[in-house]
C-alpha positions in Angstrom: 155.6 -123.5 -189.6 156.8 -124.1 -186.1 159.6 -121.1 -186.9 157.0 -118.8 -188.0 154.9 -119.0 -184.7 158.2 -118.7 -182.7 159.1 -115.4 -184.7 155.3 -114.3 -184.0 156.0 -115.0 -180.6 159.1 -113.1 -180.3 157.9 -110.1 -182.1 154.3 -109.7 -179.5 157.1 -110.2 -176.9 159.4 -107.3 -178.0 156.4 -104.7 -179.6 156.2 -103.2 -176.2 159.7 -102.2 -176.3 159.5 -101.1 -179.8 156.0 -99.0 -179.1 157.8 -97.7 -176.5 159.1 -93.9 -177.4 160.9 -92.1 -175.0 160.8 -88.4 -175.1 163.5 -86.6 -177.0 166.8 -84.8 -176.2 165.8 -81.1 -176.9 162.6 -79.5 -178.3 162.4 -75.8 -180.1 160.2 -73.2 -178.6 160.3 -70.2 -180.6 164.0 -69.4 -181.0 165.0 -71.5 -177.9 166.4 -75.2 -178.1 165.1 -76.7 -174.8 167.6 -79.3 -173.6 165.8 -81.9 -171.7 168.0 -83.5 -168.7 167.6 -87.0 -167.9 166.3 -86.2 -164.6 163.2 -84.6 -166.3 162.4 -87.1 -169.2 160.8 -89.6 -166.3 158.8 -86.3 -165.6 157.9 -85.7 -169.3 156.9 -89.2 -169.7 154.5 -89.7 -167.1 152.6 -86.6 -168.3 152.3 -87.7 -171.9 151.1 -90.7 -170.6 148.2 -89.0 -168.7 147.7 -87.2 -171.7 147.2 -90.0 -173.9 145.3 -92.6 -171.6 142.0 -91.6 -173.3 141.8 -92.1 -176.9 138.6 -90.1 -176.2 139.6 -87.2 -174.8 142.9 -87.1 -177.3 140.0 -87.4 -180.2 138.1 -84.1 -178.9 140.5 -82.2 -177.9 142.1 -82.5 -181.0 138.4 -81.1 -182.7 138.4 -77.9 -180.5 142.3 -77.5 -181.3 141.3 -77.8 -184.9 138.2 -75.4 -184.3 140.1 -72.5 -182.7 143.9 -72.8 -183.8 142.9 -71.3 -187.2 142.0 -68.2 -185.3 144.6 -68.3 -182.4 148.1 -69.0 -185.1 147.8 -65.9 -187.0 147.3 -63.8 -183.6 150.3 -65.2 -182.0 152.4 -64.8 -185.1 151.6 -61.1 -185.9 152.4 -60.5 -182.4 155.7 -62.4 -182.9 154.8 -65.2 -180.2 156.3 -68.6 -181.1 153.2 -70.5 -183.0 154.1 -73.7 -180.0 152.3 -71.1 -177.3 149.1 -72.3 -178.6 149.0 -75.2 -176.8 149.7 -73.3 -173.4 145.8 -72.4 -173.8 145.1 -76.1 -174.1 147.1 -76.3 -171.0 145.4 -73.2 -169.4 141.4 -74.0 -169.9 141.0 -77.4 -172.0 140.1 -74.7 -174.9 137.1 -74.4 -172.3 136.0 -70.4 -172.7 133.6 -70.9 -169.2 136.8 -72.5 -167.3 137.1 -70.8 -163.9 140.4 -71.6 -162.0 140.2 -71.9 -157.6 141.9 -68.8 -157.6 139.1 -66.9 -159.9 141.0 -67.3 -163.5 138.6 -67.1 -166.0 138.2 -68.5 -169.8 140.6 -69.3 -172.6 143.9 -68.5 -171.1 142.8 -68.0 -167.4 142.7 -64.5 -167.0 141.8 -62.6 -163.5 140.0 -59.8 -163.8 142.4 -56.8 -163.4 145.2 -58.6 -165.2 142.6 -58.6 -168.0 141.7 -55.4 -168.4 145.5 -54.5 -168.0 146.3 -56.4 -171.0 143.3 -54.6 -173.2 140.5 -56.9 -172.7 136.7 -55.5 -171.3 135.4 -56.8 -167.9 132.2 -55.8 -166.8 128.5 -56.0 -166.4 127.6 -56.8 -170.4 131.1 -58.9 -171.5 133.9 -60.7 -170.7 136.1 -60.4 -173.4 138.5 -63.6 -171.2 135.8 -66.1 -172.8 136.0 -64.5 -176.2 138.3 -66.4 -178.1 140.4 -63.4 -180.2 140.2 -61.1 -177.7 141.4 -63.4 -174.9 144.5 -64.4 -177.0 145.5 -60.9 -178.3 145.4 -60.4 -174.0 147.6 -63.4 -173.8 150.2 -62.0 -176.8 149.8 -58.9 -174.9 151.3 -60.3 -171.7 154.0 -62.1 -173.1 155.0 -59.9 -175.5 155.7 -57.1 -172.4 157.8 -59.9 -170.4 159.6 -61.2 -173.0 160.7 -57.9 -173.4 162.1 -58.2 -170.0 163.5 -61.6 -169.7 164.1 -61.8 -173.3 163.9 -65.9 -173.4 160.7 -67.7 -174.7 160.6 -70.3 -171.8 161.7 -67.9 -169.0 158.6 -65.9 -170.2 156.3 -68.8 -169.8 157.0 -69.6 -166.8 156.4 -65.8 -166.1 152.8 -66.6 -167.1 152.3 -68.6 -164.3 154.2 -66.9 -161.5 154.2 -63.1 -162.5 157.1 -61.3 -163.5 158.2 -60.4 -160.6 158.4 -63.7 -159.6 160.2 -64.7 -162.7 163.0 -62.2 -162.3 163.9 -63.8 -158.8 164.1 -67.5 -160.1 167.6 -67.8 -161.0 167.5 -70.2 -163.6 165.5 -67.9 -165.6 167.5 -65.3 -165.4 170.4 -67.1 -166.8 168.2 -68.1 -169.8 168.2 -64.6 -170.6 169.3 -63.8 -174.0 170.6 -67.5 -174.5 168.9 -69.7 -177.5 170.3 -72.7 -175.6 169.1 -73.8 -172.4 168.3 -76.4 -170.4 165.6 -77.6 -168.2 165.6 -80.7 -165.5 163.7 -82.1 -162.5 164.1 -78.8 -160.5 162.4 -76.6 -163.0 158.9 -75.6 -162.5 156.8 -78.5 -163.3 154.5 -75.6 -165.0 157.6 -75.6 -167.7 157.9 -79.2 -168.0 154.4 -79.9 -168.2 153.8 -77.4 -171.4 156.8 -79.2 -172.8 154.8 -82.4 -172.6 152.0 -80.7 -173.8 153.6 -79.2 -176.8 155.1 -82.5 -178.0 152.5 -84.5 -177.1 149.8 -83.0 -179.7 151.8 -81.7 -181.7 152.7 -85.6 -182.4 149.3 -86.0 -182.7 148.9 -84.0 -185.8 151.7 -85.3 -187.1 150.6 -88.2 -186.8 147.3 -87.7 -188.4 148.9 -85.8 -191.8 151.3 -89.4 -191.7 148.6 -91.1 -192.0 146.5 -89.3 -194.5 143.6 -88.7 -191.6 141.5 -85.5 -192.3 138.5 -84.5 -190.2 134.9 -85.4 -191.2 132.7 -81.9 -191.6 135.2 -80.0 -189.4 133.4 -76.9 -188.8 135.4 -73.3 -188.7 135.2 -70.4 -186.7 133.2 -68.2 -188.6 133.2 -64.0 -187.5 131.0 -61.5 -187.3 132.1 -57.8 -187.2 128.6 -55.9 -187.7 127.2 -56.7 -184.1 127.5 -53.2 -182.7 124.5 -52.2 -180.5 122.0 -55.4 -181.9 120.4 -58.1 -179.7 121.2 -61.8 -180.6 117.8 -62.4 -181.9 118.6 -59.7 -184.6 121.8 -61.2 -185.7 120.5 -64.8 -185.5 118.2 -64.2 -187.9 120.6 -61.4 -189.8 122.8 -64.7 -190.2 119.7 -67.9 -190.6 121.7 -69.5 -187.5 120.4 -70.7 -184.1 119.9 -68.0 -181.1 121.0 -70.8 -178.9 124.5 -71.5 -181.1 125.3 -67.8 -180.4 124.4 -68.1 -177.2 126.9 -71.1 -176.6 129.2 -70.1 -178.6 130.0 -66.3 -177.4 129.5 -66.7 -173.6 131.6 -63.5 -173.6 128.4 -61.5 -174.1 126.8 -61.5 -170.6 123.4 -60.5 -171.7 121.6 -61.1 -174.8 122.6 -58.3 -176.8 126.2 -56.8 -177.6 126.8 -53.4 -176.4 128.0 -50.4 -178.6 131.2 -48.9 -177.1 133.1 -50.7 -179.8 133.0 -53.2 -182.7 132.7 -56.4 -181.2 133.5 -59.6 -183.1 130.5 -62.5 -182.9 131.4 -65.9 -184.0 129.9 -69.1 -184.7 131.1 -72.5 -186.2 129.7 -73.4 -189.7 130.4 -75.3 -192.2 128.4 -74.3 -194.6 129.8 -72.7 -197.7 127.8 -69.4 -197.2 129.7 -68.3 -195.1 133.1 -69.3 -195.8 132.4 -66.8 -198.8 131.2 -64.1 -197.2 132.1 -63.5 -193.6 136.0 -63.8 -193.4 138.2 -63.5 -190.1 139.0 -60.0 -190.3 142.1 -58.7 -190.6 142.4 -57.1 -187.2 145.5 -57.0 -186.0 148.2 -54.0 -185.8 151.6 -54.0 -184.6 151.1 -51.7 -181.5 147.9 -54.1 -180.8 150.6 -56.0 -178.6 152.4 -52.7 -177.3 149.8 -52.1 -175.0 151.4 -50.2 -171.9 150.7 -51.4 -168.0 147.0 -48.9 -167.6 148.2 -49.6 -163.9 150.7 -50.8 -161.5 149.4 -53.9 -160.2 150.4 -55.2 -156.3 151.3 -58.6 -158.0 151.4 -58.3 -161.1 150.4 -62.2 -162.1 148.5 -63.6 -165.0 146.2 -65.3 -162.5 
């Protein structure tokens, strides 16, 4: 018996050290294998553990990520944009469409206004198409897919997101990831890259680590949309659809006013999970090819995402 409490003893002793995980060697993003140098695992580390002090805040941002990756994925990869750059929005905005940076970045992926409308989305009086959750990412795809282009490395072309092109083709690091699937990153590159590595492992782990353990979400709702909105009022369509005027009011705070203008087909959306409409209002199949070919409609001064 005595043995037995002595093994107990040693085992609370050492399960700190084996709870411990330290953050791995290389990750994959897109077609690039991201070595990790020691000098940037402390860096890695630290984040993940910021990330994961609140078993709260994991548990709901895991919901929205759950809520608006079915909708973001098959964007990213019909523009060809490595499925992992979802969680550069979580990054971004906190999946928060009403986020508004100190330097006037609005919504999902933290848009200014003239970089939005470069990259295809509508910024004026009536909508905000930076808050609208497709739109906003096909903007996104847009942006990267015209860097990438240039610098022709997924990770060079994030950090690009961040500091502008421009910027990008002066760092010199990134330009000797150019074209290479293997690089590497350390303590001296932008903590903007190091911290969307953390990000990236970090819930993707989480995932993983619900789909171990057999964990599926109680009455996840879906992102339902809505592509006959042209021209009507939300009071029309909330009762068109037997859902709350408030919901769509919360839920698209991309339409500035209380109806949706007619200059194109705009998409409404609204969670559900109600069987109704998983049968009868689909996501649409909106996406082309040339939808991420957009060219520049103008030079810009500096031409940053933000």
């Amino acid at each position: 018996m005595k043995s037995l409490w002595i093994l107990l003893l040693i085992l609370l002793i050492c399960l700190p050290v084996f709870a411990k995980t330290s953050f791995p060697d290389s990750l994959l993003i897109g077609n690039v294998k991201v070595f990790i140098h020691p000098s940037a695992k402390s860096i890695l580390e630290t984040e993940q553990k910021r990330l994961g002090s609140s078993k709260k805040f994991v548990e709901s941002m895991k919901e929205k990520m759950r809520f608006y990756f079915p909708v973001m994925e098959p964007l990213l990869q019909s523009a060809g944009i490595p499925n992992e750059f979802k969680y550069l929005s979580v990054q971004e905005s906190g999946l928060n469409p009403i986020a508004v940076s100190s330097s006037q970045a609005v919504g999902y992926w933290q848009f200014k206004s003239g970089t939005a409308t470069d990259v295809g989305m509508k910024v004026n009086a009536n909508v905000d198409e930076r808050k609208h959750i497709i739109e906003a990412t096909k903007g996104a795809a847009n942006y990267f897919t015209r860097n990438n282009r240039v610098l022709n490395n997924w990770v060079g072309t994030l950090l690009s997101y961040r500091v502008g092109l421009g910027t990008a083709k002066k760092t010199s690091y990134v330009m000797d990831w150019v074209g290479k699937s293997d690089i590497q990153v350390d303590s001296s590159t932008d903590w903007y890259v190091l911290r969307f590595l953390a990000y990236q492992k970090f819930w993707a782990d989480e995932f993983k680590k619900d789909d171990s353990l057999g964990i599926q979400p109680i009455n996840q709702s879906k992102l339902i949309c809505y592509d006959n909105s042209c021209g009507k009022n939300l009071y029309e369509i909330a009762d068109e659809l037997n859902v709350s005027f408030d919901d769509l009011k919360k839920y698209n705070p991309w339409i500035l006013n209380d109806y949706v203008p007619s200059d194109k087909n705009y998409i409404i959306y609204h969670p559900s999970t109600v069987t109704f409409f998983d049968n009868s209002i689909q996501i649409p199949e909106i996406l082309q090819p040339d939808d991420f070919l957009l060219p520049p409609k103008k030079k810009l001064d500096n031409p940053q995402k933000e």
